[in-house]
Structure formats: C-alpha cells, structure tokens
C-alpha positions in Angstrom: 0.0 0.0 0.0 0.7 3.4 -0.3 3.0 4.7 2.6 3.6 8.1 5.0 5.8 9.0 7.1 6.8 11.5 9.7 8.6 15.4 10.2 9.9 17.1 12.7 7.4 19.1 15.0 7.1 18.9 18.6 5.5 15.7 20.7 1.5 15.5 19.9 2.0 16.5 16.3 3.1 15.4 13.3 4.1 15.6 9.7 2.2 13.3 7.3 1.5 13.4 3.6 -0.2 10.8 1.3 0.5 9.0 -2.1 -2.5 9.5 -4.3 -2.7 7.3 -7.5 -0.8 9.5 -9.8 2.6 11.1 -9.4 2.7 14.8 -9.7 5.3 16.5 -11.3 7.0 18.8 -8.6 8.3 22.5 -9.2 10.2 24.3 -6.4 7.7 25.9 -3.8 5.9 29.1 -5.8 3.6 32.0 -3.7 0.6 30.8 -5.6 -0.4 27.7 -7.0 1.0 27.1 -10.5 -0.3 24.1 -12.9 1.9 21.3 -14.3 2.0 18.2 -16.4 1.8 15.2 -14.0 1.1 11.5 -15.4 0.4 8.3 -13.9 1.9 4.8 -14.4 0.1 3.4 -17.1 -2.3 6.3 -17.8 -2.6 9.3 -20.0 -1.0 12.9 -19.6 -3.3 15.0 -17.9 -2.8 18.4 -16.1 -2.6 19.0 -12.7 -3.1 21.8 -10.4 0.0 21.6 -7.2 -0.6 23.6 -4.0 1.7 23.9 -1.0 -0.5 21.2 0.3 -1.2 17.8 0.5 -4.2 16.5 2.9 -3.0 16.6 6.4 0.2 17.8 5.7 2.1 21.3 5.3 4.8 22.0 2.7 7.6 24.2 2.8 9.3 23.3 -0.7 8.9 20.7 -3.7 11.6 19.8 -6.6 12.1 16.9 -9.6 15.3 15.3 -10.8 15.8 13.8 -13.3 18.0 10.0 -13.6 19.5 8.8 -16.5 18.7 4.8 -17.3 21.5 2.2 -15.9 24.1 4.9 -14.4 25.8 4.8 -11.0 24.3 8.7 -9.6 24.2 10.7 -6.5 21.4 13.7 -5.9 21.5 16.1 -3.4 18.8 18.3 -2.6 20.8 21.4 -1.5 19.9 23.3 1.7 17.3 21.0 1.9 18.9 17.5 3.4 18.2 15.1 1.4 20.3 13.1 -0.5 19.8 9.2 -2.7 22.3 7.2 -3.9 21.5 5.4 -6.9 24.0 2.1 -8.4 24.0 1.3 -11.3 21.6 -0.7 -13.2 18.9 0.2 -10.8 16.9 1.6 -13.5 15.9 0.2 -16.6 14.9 3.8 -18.3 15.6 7.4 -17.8 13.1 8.7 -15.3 12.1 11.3 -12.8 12.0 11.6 -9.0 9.5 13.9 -7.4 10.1 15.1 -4.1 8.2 17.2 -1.4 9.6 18.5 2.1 7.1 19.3 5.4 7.4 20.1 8.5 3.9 20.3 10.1 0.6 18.3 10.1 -1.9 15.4 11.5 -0.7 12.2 12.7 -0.3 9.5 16.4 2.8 8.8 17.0 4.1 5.5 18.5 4.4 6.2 22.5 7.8 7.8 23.5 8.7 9.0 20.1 10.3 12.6 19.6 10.3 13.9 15.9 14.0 15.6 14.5 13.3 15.7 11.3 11.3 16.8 8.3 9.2 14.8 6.3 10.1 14.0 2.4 8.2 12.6 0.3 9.6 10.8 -2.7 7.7 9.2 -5.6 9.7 7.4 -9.3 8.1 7.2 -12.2 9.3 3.9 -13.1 10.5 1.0 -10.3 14.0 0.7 -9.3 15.6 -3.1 -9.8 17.8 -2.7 -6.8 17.5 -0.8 -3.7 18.7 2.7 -3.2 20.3 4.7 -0.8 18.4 7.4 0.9 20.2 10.0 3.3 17.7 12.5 5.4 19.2 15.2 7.6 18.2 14.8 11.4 18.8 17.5 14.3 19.3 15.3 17.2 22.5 15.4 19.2 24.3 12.3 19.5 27.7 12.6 21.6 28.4 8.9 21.9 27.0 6.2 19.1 25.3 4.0 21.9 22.6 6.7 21.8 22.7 7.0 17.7 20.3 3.2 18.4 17.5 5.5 19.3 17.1 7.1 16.3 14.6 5.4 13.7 12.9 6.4 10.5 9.2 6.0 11.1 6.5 5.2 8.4 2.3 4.8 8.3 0.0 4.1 5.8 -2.0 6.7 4.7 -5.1 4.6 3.8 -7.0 5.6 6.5 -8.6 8.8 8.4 -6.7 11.6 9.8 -5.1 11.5 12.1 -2.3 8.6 10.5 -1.2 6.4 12.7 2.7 5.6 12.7 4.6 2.7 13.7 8.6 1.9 13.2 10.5 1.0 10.6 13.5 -0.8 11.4 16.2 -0.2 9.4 18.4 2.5 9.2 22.1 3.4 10.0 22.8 6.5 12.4 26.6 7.6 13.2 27.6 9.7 16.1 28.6 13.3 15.3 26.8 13.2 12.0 23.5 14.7 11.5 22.6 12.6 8.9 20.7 8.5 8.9 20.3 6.7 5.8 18.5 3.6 4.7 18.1 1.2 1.7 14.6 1.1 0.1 13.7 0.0 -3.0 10.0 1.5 -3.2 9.3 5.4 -2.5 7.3 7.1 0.3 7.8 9.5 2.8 10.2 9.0 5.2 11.4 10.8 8.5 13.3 10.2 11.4 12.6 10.0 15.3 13.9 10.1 18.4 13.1 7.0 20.8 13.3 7.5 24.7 12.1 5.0 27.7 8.7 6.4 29.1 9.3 8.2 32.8 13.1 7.4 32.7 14.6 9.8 30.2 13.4 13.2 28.6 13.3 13.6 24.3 16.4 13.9 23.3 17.9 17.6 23.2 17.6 18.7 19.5 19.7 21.3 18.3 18.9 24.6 16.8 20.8 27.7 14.6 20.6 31.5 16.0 20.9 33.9 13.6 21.3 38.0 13.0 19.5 39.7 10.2 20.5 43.1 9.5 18.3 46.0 8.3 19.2 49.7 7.2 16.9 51.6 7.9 19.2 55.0 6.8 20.8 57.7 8.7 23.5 55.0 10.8 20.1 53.6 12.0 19.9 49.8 12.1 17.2 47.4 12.6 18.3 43.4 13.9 16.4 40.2 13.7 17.5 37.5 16.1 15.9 34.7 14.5 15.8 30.6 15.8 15.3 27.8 13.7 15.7 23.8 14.3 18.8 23.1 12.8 17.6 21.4 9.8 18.7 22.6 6.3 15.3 23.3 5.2 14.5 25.2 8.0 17.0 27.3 7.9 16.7 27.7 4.0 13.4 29.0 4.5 14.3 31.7 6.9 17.0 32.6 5.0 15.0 33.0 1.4 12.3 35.0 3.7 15.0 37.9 4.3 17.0 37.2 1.5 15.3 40.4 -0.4 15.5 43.1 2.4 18.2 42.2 4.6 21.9 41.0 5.3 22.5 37.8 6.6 24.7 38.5 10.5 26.6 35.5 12.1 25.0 32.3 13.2 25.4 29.8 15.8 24.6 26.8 16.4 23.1 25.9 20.3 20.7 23.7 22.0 17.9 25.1 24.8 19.2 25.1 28.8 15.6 26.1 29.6 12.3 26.4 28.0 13.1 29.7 26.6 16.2 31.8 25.0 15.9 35.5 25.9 18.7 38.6 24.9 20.7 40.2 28.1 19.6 43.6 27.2 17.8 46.0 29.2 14.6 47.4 28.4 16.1 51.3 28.2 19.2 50.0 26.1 23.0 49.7 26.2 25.6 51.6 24.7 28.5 50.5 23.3 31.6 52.8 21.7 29.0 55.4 20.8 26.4 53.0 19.6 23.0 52.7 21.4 21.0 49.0 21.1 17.7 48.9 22.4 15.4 46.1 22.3 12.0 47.0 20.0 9.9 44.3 21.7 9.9 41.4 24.0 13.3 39.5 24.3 12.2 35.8 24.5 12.0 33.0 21.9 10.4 29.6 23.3 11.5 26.4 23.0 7.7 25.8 21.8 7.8 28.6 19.3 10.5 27.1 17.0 9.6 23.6 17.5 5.7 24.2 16.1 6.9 26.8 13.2 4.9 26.0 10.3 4.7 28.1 6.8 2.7 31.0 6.4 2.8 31.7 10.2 5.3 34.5 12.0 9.1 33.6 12.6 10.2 33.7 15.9 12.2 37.1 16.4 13.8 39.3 18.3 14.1 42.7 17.2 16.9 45.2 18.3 17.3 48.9 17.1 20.8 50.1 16.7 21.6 53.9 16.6 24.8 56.5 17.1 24.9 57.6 20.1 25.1 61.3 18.8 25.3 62.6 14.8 28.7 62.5 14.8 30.2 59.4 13.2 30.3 56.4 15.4 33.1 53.6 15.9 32.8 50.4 14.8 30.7 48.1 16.9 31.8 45.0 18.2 29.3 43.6 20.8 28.9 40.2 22.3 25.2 39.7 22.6 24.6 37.3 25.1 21.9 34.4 24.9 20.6 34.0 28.4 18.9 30.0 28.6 21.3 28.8 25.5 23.5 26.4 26.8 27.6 27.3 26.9 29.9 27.7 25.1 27.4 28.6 22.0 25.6 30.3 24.0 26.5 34.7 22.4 26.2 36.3 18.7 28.8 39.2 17.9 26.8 42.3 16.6 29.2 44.1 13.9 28.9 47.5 12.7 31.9 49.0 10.5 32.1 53.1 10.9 29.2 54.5 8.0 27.8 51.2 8.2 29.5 50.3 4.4 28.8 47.0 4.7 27.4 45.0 7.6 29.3 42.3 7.9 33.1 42.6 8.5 34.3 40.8 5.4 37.3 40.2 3.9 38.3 41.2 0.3 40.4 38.2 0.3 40.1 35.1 -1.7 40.1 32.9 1.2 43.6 32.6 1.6 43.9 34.6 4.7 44.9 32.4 7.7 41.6 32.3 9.9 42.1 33.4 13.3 41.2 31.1 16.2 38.4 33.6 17.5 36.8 33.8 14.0 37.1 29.7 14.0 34.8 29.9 17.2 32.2 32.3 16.0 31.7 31.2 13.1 32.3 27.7 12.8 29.1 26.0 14.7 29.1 22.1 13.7 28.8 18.6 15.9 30.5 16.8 13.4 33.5 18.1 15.4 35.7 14.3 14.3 34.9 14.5 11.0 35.5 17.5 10.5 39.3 17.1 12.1 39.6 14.4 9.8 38.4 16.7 6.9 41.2 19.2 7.8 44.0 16.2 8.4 44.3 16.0 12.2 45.5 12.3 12.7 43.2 10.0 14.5 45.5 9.8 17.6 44.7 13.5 18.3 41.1 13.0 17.6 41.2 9.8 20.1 42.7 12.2 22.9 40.6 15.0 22.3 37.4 12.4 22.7 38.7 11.4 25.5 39.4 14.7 27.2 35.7 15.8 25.8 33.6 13.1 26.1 30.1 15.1 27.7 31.4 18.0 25.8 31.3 18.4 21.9 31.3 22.4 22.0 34.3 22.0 23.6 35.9 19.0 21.4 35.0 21.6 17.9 37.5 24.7 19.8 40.2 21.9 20.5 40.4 20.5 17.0 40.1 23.8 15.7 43.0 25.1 17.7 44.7 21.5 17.1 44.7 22.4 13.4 45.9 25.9 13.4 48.7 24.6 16.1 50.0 21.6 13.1 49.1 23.3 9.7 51.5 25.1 8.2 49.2 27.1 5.8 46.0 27.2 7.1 43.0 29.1 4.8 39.3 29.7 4.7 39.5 27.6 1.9 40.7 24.5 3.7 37.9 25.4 6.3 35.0 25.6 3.5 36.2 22.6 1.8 36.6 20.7 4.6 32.8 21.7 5.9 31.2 20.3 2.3 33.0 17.2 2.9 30.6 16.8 5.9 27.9 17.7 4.4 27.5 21.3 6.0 26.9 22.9 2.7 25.0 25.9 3.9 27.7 27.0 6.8 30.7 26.7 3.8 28.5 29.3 1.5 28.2 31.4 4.8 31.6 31.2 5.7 32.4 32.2 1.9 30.1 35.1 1.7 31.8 36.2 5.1 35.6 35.4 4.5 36.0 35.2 0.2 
C-alpha cells in the first residue's frame, strides 16, 4: 500500500502526507499555485493543479530530478537535506523523482517517540531493480554512538482517516557526530526520522537549533536586527534565510541547543551603549523552545528585534558587541553584533580570496558544527589527536570543535578559509561553507 511517514514538529503533532494514484510533477515551492504536467503509471498525460499542500500535511518546498537509465548517480537536494544514492543498473529507463519537504501536520505517533526531522516525500516514475540509498538530515545530538540506536525512520500508511497512525520502521544506520541516517529502500514514500526514549526514565532527546542576526538599514546610521531561531535542519534554515533574502543582510550564526524552556537577549529594556552606539530592544526579548519547534509556513518567525543607533550625529566607531543568549546552553551560548564606521557593509568581510589564515576567534564564531571528528579528519588531524581530544571531551562536543580547531591551526603550516569551506562540504555542512564564503571570500 501506499506509505507516510513523519517530520519534525514537537511531541502531539506530526508531519504526514499521502501518495495518491498518480505522481505529480513537482516545481520548487511558488507564492501561488501554478499548474503542471503530472502523469500516472500506465495512464494518459493530464494536467494538474499543485498547491503547498497535501491532505494533512504542510509544505515548505517541492523539486524533480531527473536520472538517467543504468548509471551509477548521486542527488542532493541542497539546503534541503536530502540526499539518494543510486548504483548502477537500478533503473531500466531514464526517469524522474518527485520530491516534497514538510514540516507540520496530522498524525499518532508511537508512545515515547520525539520527531528531529522533516518529512520528504519521494515518488519514481518507473521502479527501481535494486535498492537505493536514501540519506535525510536529522537534528538530534548524538555525543556517543550508543545513543545514535535511538534514532529510527518512522512510516504509516496513509489509507486511513486523519489522524495517520505511525509505527517503526527498522532499518536504518545512524553515526555519532553526524547529523545525517540513511536507509536502503527499494520503493518510495515518505520517510522521517525520530527520536526514541524510555517512558518516565529519560526526557526527548535535546535537538539542536541555529541562532541567527538579520541586519536592516533603515538610513541615517540607523539599524534594525532580527535574532531569528530555527531547528537546525537545512530546510528550516533555507526558509528563513529566502524569507529575508530580499530586504536584509545575513549577521553570524550559531549553532546551540535550549538550557531552559526559553532563550531570551541580556539587554535592558532602556538600552545599552556601546563605543558610541546605542542598542535597544523593539519588543519582548524571549524566543520559546515551543515557538520554534511548532513553526509552520505561512505563520510569523520567531524574532527578536533590536534597534541600533549612534549615540550622537557624529560618526560612530565600529561596533563589536557580544550579545549574550541567556537559557542557551555554553559555550554557544553569544552572537557578535558588527557595525563598521558609515555602516559600508554590515558584515566585516574580507576582500580576500580565502587565503587569509583564519584566526582562532573567528574559528569559534563562526564555525558551529557537531560533526567536530569529522570535521578534524576533513582538515587532516591524525586519528591519535582525535582519540585524545574524545577522550578529554567526552560530555562536551562544543568544547571538542574549539580543541580540534586550535589543534589544526597549532599543526598546519598554511591554514586558509578555503581549507575550512572545503573541509565543511566534505561533511555535508553545505549551507555554513556558502556562509563562511560570503563572510571570508
């Protein structure tokens, strides 16, 4: 039968989509419905009419690829975590794969079940003779691999009345400091991935989020700031970005996971100032945990907004502030607000190439990852120093990222942004190497 499966959301709700009888041909996400060409398996071309919805479900963004008959090929859906491996021979005939990506909707989940990731939906137009490799992006923190058995991809069939019911599907391979599971299928559906916990013994597993600074002008040395929060899921933060892509300037990011129930900014209600800047907050300073974790489209990101002035009319100094994040945990736990002198630019960018040597403080603030061994691998610290920094860390991945990072600025003889970026996409971090480029390039 025809299969769904679940997104990330918080506990009591779910992501679920359905598999009607025909496959729709899928366009990336538009404001308004747009119509297509879709065709079913053994029927005639009709059109189509595609909406951001499917029944029960919400979607933030759809896409196609297309596979060529008999070759080997990997696809990556970028900024949007997802990725399939196809081997050779696995299809007889050049076809296409339609994909969809929720976060939000109607479903029952199995009891102690915590959702960390979004739903896709995947649909072929012709079958596959051997089974593929499918690779989702999670946003559960796994320090030790013992805990990576409690993640699980999850599935239901969506014959039946809303809400679906969901039940586990075991299979799957998780890795510890990896933010990715994959699993071999040979038929499509929609897939996600959960968290499993033991009722009354443990919590759900802490997921982790991104922080992040939007920058307005709003003329005469007058700035507006959005601190935004997002899960930290590509397609999350995608979404937020593309929302304030047209009238702002992406600020730094970190990564961080909630101490409390809420994240709130350490600034006063009548302002600070700070080397003849004044920041003042322009409405209440809290973000919950709840807020981010039931986002869905259409409705309000959660933000902060700050307001950042000269003190007098005379030109200011350049602004270098540590905002603090009161309920993140340490050490990710502050954003630095930068403001050159005539606000240029509002980012403090290089006009290098990427060639510059980083610095070990802009290593910290800007490199936010829990793939911390991988990543030391990626930039050619043995395995012996990776063993011993484990060791030395082994509660504390924020603190195992600053040691390799000062590990490799302490061996390499020429170390670059561009060893950094490439380093990063070997992970998989594709959206924090184009950051990092924008930033340091």
């Amino acid at each position: 039968g025809d299969w769904v499966a679940l997104g990330v959301d918080h506990p009591g709700r779910a992501v679920a989509g359905e598999s009607g009888g025909g496959a729709m041909l899928l366009k990336e996400v538009k404001e308004k419905p747009h119509r297509y060409i879709a065709k079913s398996r053994g029927e005639t071309t009709a059109n189509v009419k595609t909406t951001k919805y499917l029944r029960g479900v919400e979607v933030f963004a759809e896409k196609q690829f297309i596979l060529k008959e008999r070759d080997a090929q990997t696809l990556k859906w970028e900024g949007h975590g997802l990725k399939l491996s196809i081997p050779e021979g696995a299809l007889l005939s050049d076809s296409v794969i339609y994909i969809k990506a929720g976060l939000a909707g109607q479903f029952e989940l199995p009891s102690c079940a915590h959702l960390v990731s979004p739903v896709y939906w995947l649909h072929c137009d012709h079958n596959f003779q051997h089974p593929v490799t499918l690779e989702l992006q999670h946003c559960a923190t796994i320090k030790h691999q013992t805990e990576s058995s409690s993640l699980c991809f999850i599935v239901a069939k969506c014959s039946q009345e809303l809400p679906y019911k969901f039940k586990f599907l075991n299979k799957g391979t998780f890795l510890r400091d990896r933010s990715h599971g994959s699993i071999e299928v040979k038929q499509f559906s929609l897939f996600g991935i959960v968290y499993k916990f033991m009722q009354l013994l443990y919590p759900p597993h802490p997921r982790s989020y991104v922080a992040q600074l939007f920058y307005f002008d709003k003329g005469m040395n007058t700035w507006k700031l959005d601190f935004v929060i997002t899960s930290n899921l590509e397609l999350c933060l995608t979404h937020i970005q593309q929302k304030y892509s047209n009238s702002a300037v992406e600020g730094p990011h970190t990564e961080l996971q909630f101490e409390s129930e809420s994240i709130s900014l350490a600034i006063p209600q009548d302002g600070i100032t700070e080397n003849d800047w004044v920041i003042k907050p322009l409405n209440p300073q809290v973000i919950t945990k709840q807020q981010v974790d039931s986002f869905k489209p259409g409705q309000r990101i959660p933000t902060c907004q700050l307001q950042i002035q000269p003190l007098t009319t005379d030109s200011p100094g350049i602004l270098s502030y540590r905002l603090t994040l009161d309920g993140a945990k340490e050490p990710f736990n502050f954003l630095v607000v930068t403001l050159p002198v005539h606000g240029r630019t509002i980012l403090q960018r290089s006009q290098g190439d990427g060639t510059q040597a980083p610095t070990l403080r802009d290593l910290v603030e800007n490199v936010r990852t829990t793939q911390w061994f991988r990543l030391g691998l990626g930039l050619g610290i043995d395995r012996d120093t990776l063993a011993v920094i484990e060791r030395n860390r082994r509660l504390d991945a924020s603190g195992a990222l600053i040691d390799v990072l000062k590990a490799w600025l302490r061996v390499c003889e020429n170390p670059t942004w561009v060893a950094v970026v490439s380093a990063l996409r070997g992970i998989g971090e594709g959206n924090l190497a184009r950051r990092l480029e924008d930033t340091f390039y």
